[in-house]
BATISE-992267 format. One line per field, with one value per residue (C-alpha): chain; x, y, z. Coordinates in steps of 0.05 Angstrom, whole numbers, plus 32768, in hexadecimal, padded with zeros to 4 digits. Each point is the difference from the previous one (the first is absolute). Example, Ala and Ser with C-alpha at 12.3 -4.5 7.8 and 13.67 -1.06 7.14 Angstrom:
REM residues 2
unit <- [A:A]
xx <- [80F6:801B]
yy <- [7FA6:8045]
zz <- [809C:7FF3]
This chain:
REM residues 619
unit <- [A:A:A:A:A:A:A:A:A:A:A:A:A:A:A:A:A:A:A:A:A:A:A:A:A:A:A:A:A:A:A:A:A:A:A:A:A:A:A:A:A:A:A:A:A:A:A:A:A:A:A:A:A:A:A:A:A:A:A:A:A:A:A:A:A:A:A:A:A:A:A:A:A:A:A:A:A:A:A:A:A:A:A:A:A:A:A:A:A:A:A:A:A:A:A:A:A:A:A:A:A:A:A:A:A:A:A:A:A:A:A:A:A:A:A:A:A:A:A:A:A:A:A:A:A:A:A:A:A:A:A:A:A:A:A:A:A:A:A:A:A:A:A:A:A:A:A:A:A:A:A:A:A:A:A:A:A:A:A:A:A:A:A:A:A:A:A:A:A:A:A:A:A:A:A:A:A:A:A:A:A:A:A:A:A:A:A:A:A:A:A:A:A:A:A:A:A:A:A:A:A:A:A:A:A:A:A:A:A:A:A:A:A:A:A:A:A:A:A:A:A:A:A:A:A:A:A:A:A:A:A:A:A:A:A:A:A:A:A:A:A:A:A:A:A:A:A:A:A:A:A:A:A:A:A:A:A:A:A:A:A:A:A:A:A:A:A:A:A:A:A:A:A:A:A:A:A:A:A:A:A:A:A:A:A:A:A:A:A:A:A:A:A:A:A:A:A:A:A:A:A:A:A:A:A:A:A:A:A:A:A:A:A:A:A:A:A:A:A:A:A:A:A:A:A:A:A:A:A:A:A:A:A:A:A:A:A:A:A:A:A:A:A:A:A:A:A:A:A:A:A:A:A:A:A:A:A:A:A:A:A:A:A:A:A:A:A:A:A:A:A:A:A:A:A:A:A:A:A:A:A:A:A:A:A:A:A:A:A:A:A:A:A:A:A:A:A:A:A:A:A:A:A:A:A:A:A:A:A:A:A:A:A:A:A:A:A:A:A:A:A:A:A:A:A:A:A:A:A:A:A:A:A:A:A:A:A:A:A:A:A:A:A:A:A:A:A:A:A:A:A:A:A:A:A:A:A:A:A:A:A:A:A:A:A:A:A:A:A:A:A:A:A:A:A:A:A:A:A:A:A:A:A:A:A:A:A:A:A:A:A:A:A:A:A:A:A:A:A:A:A:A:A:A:A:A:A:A:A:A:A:A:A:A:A:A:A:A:A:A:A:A:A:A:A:A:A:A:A:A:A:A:A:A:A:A:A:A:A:A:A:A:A:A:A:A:A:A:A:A:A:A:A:A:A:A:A:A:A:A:A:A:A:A:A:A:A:A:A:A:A:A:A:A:A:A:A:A:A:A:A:A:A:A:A:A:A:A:A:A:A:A:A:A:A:A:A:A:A:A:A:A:A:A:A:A:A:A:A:A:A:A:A:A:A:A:A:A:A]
xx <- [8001:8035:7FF3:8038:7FED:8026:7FFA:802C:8025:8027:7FE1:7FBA:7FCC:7FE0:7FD5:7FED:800D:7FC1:8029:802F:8008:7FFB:8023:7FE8:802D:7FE3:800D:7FCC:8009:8000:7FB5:8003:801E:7FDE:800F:7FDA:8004:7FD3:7FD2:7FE1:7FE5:7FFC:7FD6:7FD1:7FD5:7FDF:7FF9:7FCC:8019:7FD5:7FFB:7FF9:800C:7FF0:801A:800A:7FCF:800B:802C:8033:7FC0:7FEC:804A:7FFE:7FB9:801C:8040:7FC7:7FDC:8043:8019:7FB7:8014:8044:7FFD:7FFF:8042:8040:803D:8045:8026:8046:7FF5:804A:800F:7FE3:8050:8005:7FF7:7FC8:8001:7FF4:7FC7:801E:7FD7:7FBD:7FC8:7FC9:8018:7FDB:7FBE:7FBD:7FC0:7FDA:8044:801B:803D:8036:803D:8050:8034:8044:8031:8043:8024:7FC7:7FC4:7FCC:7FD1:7FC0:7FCF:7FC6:7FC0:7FF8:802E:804A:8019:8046:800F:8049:8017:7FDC:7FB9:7FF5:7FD8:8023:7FD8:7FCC:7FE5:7FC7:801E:7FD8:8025:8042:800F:7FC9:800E:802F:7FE6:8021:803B:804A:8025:7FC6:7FBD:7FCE:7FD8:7FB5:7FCF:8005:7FBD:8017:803E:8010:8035:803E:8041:8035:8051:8041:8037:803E:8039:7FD5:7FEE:7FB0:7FC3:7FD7:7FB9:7FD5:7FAE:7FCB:7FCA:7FBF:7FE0:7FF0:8029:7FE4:802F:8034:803C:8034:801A:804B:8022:8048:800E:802B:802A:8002:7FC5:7FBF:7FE7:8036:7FD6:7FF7:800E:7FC0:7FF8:7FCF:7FF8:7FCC:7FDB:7FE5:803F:7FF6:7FB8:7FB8:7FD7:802C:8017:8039:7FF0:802D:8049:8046:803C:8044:8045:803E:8044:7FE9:7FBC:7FB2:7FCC:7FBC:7FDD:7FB8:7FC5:7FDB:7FAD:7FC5:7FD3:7FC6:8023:801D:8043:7FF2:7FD2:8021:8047:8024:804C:8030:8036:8041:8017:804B:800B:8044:7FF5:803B:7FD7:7FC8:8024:801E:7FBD:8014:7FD9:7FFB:8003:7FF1:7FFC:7FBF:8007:7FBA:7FE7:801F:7FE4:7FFD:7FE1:7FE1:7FD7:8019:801F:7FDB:801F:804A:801F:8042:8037:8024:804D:8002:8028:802B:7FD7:802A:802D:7FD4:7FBE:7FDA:7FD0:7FB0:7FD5:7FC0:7FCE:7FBF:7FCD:7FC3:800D:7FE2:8042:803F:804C:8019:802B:801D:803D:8011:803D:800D:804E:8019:7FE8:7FD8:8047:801A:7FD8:8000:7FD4:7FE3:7FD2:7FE2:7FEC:800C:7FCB:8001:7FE4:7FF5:8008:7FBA:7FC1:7FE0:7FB4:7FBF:7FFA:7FB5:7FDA:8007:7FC8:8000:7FEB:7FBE:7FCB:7FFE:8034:803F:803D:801C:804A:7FFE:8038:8043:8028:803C:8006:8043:8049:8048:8045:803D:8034:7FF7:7FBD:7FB6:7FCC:7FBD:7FB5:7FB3:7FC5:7FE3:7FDF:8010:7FE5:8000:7FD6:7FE8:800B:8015:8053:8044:8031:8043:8034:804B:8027:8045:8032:7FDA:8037:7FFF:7FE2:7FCC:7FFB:7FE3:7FC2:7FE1:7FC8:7FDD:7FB6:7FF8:7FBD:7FDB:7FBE:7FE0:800D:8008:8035:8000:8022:804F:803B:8048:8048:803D:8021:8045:8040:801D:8024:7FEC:7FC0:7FBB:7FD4:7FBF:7FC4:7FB8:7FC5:7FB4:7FBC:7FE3:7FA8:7FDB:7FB8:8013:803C:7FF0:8032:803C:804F:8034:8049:8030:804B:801E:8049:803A:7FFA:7FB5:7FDB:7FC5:7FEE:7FBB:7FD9:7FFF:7FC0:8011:7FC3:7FBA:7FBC:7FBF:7FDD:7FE7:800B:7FBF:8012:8004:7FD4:7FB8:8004:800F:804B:8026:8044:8033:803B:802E:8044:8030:803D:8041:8040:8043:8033:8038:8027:7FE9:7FFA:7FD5:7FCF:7FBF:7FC6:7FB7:7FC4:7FBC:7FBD:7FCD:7FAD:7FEE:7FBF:7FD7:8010:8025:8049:8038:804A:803D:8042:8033:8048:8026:8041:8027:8034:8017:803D:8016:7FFE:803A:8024:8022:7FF7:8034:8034:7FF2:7FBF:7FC9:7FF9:8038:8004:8040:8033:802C:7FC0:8013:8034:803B:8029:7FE8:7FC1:7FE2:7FBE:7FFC:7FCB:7FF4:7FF0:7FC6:8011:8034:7FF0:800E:8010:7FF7:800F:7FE1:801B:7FC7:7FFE:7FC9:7FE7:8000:8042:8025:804B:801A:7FED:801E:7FE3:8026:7FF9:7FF5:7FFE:7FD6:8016:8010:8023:8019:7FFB:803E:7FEA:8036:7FD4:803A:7FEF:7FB6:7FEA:7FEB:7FBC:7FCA:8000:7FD4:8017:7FE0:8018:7FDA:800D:7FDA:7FE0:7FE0:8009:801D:8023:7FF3:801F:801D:803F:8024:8043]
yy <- [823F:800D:7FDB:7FF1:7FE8:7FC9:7FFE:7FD2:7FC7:7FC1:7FC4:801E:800D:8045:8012:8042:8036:7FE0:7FC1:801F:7FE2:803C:8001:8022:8012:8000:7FF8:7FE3:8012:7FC0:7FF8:7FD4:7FD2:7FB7:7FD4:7FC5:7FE8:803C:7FD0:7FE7:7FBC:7FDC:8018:7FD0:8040:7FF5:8043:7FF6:802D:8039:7FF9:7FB3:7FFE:7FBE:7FEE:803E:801C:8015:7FE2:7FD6:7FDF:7FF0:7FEB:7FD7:7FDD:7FEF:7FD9:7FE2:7FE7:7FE0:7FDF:7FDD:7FE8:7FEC:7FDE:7FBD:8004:7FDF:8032:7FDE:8032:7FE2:7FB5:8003:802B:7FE9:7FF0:8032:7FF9:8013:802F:7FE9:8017:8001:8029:8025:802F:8034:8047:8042:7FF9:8034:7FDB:802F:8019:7FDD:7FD9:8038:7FD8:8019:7FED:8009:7FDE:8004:7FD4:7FFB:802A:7FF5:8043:7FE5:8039:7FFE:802D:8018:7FEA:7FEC:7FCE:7FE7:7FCA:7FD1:7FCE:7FC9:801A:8025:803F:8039:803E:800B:804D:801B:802A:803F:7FF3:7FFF:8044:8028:7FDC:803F:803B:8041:7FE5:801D:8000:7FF3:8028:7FC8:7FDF:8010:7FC9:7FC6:7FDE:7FDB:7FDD:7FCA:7FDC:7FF4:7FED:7FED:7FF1:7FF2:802B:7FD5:803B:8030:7FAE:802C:8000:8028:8008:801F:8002:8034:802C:8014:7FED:8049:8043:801F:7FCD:7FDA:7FF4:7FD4:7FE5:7FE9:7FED:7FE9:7FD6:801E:7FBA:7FBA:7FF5:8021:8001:8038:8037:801B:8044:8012:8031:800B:800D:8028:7FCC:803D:8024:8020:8017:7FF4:7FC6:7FBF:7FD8:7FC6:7FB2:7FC0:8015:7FCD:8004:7FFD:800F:800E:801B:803D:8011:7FDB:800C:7FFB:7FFA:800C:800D:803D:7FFC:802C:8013:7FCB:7FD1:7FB2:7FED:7FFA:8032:8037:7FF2:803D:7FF4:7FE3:8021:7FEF:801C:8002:8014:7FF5:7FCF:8007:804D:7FD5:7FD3:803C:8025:8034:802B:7FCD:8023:7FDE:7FF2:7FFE:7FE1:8009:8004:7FBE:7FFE:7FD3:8019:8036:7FCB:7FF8:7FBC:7FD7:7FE3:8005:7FCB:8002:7FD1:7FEE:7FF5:7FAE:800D:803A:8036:8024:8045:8030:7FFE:7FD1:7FD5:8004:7FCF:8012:7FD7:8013:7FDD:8009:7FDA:7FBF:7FF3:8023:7FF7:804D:8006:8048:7FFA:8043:8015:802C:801D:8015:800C:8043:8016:8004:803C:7FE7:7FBB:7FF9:7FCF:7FD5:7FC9:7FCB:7FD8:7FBB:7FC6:7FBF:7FC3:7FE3:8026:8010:8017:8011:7FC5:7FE7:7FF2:7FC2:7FDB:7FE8:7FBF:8019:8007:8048:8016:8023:8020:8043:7FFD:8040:8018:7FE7:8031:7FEE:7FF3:7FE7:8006:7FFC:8010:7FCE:7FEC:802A:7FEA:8019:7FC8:8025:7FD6:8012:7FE2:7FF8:7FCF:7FBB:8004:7FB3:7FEB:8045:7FFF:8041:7FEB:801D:8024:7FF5:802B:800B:8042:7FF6:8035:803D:8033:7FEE:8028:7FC7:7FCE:7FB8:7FEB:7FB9:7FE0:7FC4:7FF7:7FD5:7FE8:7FBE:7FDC:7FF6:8044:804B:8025:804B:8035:7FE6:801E:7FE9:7FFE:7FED:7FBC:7FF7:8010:8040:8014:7FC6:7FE3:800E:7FD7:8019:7FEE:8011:800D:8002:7FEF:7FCF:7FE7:7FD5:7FEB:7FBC:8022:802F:8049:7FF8:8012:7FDA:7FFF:7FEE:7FFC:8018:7FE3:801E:7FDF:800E:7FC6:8007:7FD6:7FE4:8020:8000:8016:8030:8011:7FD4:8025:7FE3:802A:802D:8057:8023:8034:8045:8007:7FE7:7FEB:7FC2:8020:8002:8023:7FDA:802E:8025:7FE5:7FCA:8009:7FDC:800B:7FDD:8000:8030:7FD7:7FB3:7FFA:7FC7:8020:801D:801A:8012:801C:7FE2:7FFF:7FC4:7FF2:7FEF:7FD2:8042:8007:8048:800C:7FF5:800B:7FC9:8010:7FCD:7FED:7FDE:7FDF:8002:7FCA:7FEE:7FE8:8016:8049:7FFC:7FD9:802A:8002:7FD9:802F:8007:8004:8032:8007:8017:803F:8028:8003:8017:802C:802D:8012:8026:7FFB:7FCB:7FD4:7FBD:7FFF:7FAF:7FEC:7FC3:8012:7FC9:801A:8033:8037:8050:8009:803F:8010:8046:8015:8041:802F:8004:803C:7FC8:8028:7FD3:7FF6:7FBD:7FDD:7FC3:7FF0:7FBD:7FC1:7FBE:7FBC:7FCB:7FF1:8014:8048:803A:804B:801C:804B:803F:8022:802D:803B:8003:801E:7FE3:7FEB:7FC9:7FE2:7FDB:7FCB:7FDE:7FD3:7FF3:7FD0:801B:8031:7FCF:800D:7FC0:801B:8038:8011:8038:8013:802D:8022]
zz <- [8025:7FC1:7FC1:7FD4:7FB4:7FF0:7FA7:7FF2:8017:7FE5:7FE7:8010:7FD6:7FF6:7FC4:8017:803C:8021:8008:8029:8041:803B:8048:8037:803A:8045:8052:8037:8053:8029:800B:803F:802B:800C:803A:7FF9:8049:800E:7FE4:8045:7FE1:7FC0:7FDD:7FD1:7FD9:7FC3:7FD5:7FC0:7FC7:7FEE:7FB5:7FEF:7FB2:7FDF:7FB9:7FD1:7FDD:7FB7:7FC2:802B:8023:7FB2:7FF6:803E:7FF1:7FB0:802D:802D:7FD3:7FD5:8043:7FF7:7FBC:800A:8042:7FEC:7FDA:801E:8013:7FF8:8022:801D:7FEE:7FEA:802C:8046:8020:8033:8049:8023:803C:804A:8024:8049:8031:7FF3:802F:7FF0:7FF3:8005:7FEC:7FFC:7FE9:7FCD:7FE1:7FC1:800B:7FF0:8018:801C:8032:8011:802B:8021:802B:8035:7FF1:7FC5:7FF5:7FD8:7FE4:7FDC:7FF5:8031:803B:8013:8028:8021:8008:801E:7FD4:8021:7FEE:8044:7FF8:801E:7FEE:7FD3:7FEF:7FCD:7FC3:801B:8044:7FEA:7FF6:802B:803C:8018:7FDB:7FFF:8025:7FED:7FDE:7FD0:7FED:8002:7FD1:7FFD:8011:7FCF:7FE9:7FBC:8005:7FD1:7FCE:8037:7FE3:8030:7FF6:8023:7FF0:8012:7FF7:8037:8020:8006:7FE5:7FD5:7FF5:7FD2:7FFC:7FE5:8025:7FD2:7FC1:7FEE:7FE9:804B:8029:7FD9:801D:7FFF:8044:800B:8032:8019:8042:802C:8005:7FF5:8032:7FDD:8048:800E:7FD9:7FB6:7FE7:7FD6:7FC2:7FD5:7FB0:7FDE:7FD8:7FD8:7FEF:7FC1:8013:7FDD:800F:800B:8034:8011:7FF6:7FFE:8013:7FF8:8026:7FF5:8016:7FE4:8031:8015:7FE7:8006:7FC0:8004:7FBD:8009:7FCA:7FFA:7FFB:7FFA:8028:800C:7FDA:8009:7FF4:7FB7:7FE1:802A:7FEC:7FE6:8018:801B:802A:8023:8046:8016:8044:8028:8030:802B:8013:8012:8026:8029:8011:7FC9:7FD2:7FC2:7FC4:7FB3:7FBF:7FDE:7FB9:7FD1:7FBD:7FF0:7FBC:7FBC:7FC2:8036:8025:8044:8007:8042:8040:8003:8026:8032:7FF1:8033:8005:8015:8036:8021:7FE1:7FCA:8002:7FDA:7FD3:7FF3:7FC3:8006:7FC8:7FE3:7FD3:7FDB:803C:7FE8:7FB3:7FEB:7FE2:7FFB:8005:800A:8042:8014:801E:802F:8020:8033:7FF4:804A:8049:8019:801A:7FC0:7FE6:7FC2:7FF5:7FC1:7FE8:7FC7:7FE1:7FC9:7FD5:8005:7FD6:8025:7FD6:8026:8007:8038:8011:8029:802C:8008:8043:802A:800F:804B:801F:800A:7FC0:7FE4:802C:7FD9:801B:7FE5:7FDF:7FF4:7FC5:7FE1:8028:8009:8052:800A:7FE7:8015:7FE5:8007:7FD4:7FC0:8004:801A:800C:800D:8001:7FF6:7FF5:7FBF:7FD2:7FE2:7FBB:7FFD:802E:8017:8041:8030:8009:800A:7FD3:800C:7FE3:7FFD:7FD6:7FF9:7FF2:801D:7FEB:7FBD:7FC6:7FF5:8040:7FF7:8018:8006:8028:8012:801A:8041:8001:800C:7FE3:8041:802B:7FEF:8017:800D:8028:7FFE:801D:7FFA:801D:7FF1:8014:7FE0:801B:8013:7FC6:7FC9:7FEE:7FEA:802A:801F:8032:7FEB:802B:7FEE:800E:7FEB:7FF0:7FDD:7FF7:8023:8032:8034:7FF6:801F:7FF8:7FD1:7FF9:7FC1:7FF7:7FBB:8000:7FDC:7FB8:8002:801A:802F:8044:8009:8023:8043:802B:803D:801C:7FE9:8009:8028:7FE0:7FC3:8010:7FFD:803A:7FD7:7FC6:7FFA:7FBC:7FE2:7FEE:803B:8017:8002:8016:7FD2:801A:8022:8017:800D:8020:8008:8038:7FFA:8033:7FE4:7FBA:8008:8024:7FE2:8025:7FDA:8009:7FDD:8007:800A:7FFF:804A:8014:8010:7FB3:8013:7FED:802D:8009:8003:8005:7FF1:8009:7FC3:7FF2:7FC0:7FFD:7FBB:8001:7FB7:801C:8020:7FC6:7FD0:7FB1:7FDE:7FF3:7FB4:8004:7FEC:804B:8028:8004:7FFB:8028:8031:801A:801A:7FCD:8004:7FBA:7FCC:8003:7FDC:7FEB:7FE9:7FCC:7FCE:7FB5:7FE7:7FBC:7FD9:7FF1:8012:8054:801F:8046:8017:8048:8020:803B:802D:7FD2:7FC9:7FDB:7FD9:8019:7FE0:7FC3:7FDD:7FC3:7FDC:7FD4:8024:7FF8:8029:8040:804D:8001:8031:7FED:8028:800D:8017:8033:8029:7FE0:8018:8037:8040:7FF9:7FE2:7FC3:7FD4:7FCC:7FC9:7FC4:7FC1:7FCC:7FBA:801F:8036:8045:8023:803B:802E:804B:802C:8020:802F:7FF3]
């Protein structure tokens, strides 16, 4: 493997050489070839993972017990989250059925869809399914790829006995599927398994590779990967433990892989970038999260957001950036810090339905986030310091190519349910709008777990709540403790041919008080998504877009003072910048953009030195 030290980069933040961040080039051989219909029957296994570990041991259990005991004190106070701001519509439930499900396995739950298949994992199986709710196929992780060993044009994979944490998406420029789960809890057998469908139809076959979950040596081993996808290339950001260790005490990094995709969907060697040593004030930061372009995935590179998880309170968010594509050669990366104008924290336990019986929320990782419009909207659990409850952060940051980016946020929570493990996608229109659908789960001490939905509409306001999936039952199927798991994700989807249509994937408590799967279609309709900004206002975005010559970028001025409009390239170089007197009122920045290149553009518009507008455009 070559290592190439990367010292120092724009807008990051190094203090020292042991900052630095370090990429590692590498290539994998095709591993295998998986056809699931050699599969004879359905298969309805249940595998019990080896190493059960219940909640963390240590100072973040001491963290955790200090929030505990707060929700205790604070739970009687009344949260008055959205009461002005409760005008959007709510999402329609309109079709729902049971997913993949493994009793004994916490609730770790993914899908995917295209225009007539729906791929459900979760530890520790996988299931297909049509778009009616008619099980197709359904294989263990361990049989995916041994069921053809030593096959060409691959080498094989040795006999898997671990397999866990399945992330699945649909990659609508290739129209396949990609999917990505580990193998071992251990530096003897860590690996990281990926595969690629070999079309449209993940019944057709999957070329399979695998990762060395131990590839800089020692003790340590692969947990907890993310998935996303930008033109050309898939990352995988997983987190580095120790040996004999739980996702917590054992953390030592986090690292990001970047492998071409289009070699994986070709049965070629996949070779990669390996990005470590992702460092602030030499502590590695913890869990880097994806973001996802909203819709078509974007040309080159790509943004990744980190928090500080494990804090009672804090408002720090890193902001990484991935410059270009493996094919490139020359991809660099780092990151901006970020102050959010809300805090977010450690959320506490949730107590079930059932005296003495609490469910896990684990961290305030952040587990979901998109990119649209200028903007990224990402979501993670975390903690209402009002009325203590476990609830969800919501946050946008606006003008990402900037030297300093904005970043706001708003806690969704409730004084008669916790919320915990969210996910999010985008809603709005193709090329304007900010609007978003949020997925969770959802207990209370009165309510049986379940899985919630909420619509966030483009000035801000926030649906009720509307309740997908309602439990029978408490969970008490994986630990035998009074703290039980409750999963560590969701996941949700939209449509890349009906932009009202959503599908999700949630958990629920059945009445054998054991955790269960529900997946669920969704439809979007606001009407106002469709109905552009008045064409002064803060909202529209500029225009023509594409551009060839000279473009408008419309704004309103609440008050007079200094304007400056700052035009960036995707590197976040500054190409155009009108800086003027103005007065109150609706206005139109005219911009001479025939000189630049071909390309993407960012804009953003400030009146004294705050950020009111922010968009993109392509020349």
């Amino acid at each position: 493997m070559k290592k190439v030290l990367f010292l120092c980069f724009a807008s990051i933040t190094l203090l020292n050489a042991q900052n630095a961040p370090i990429l590692t080039k590498g290539s994998v051989g095709i591993h295998n070839v998986f056809y699931p219909n050699s599969v004879k029957k359905m298969e309805n296994a249940i595998y019990t993972i080896l190493n059960n570990f219940p909640e963390p041991a240590g100072t973040d259990k001491k963290i955790k017990a200090l929030v505990n005991k707060e929700r205790e004190k604070l739970i009687q106070n009344k949260f008055s989250f959205g009461s002005a701001k409760r005008a959007a519509l709510p999402p329609m439930v309109i079709a729902g059925f049971a997913g993949a499900n493994t009793a004994g396995t916490p609730n770790d739950n993914n899908m995917a869809f295209n225009d007539s298949f729906v791929i459900s994992v979760l530890n520790t199986n996988i299931r297909v399914y049509d778009k009616q709710g008619v099980a197709k196929k359904n294989w263990t992780l361990e049989n995916f790829p041994k069921e053809i060993k030593n096959t060409k044009p691959g080498i094989g994979i040795t006999a898997l006995n671990r397999s866990y944490d399945p992330k699945v998406l649909f990659d609508p420029i290739a129209n396949k599927f990609i999917l990505v789960y580990l193998e071992g809890a251990g530096s003897d057998d860590t690996r990281i398994i990926v595969a690629f469908s070999k079309t449209a139809n993940p019944l057709d076959g999957w070329n399979v590779y695998q990762l060395n979950g131990n590839p800089f040596g020692g003790a340590f081993w692969t947990d907890y990967p993310m998935i996303a996808i930008n033109g050309e290339d898939l990352f995988i950001t997983v987190n580095l433990l120790k040996d004999n260790t739980d996702w917590r005490d054992g953390f030592t990094q986090s690292v990001i892989w970047q492998l071409p995709k289009t070699k994986g969907f070709s049965a070629d060697s996949l070779p990669y970038n390996l990005w470590s040593n992702i460092k602030f004030n030499n502590k590695a930061i913890w869990n880097i999260c994806p973001v996802q372009e909203a819709f078509t995935p974007s040309a080159k590179g790509l943004f990744l957001l980190s928090v500080c998880p494990g804090d009672a309170i804090n408002d720090t968010v890193f902001l990484h950036h991935i410059t270009d594509n493996w094919s490139s050669g020359n991809a660099q990366i780092a990151y901006k810090i970020l102050k959010v104008n809300k805090q977010y924290g450690l959320p506490p336990a949730s107590p079930q339905k059932s005296a003495g019986f609490m469910l896990q929320t684990n961290d305030a990782r952040v587990l979901g986030a998109f990119y649209s419009n200028g903007k990224i909207q990402y979501v993670q659990t975390s903690r209402n310091t009002i009325n203590g409850r476990s609830s969800i952060f919501h946050g946008y940051i606006g003008g990402v190519f900037l030297a300093a980016p904005s970043v706001t946020g708003n806690i969704i929570s409730s004084d008669s349910l916790d919320f915990a493990y969210p996910t999010i996608a985008y809603a709005g229109a193709k090329t304007y709008g900010n609007q978003s659908l949020i997925t969770f789960s959802h207990n209370s001490n009165t309510i049986f777990p379940g899985t919630s939905i909420i619509y966030c509409d483009n000035n801000g306001s926030y649906s009720d709540l509307v309740r997908v999936k309602s439990g029978s039952g408490i969970i008490n199927s994986f630990i035998p403790d009074s703290f039980e798991r409750w999963g560590d994700y969701t996941s949700i989807q939209r449509s890349y041919a009906n932009d009202k249509e959503f599908w999700l994937v949630g958990s629920y408590g059945t009445s054998f008080n054991s955790v269960s799967t529900w997946i669920a279609k969704i439809n979007m309709d606001d009407p106002k998504v469709n109905l552009k900004p008045n064409a002064f206002s803060s909202g529209l975005p500029a225009f023509p877009n594409p551009v060839i010559d000279m473009i408008t970028i419309p704004f309103k001025c609440a008050t007079s003072g200094q304007i400056l409009v700052n035009v960036v390239d995707v590197s976040g170089k500054n190409v155009i910048s009108i800086n003027e007197n103005a007065e109150i009122g609706d206005k139109k920045a005219f911009l001479n953009v025939s000189n630049l290149p071909v390309g993407v553009y960012f804009y953003s518009v400030s009146i004294n030195n705050s950020i009111i507008k922010n968009g993109s455009f392509i020349k």
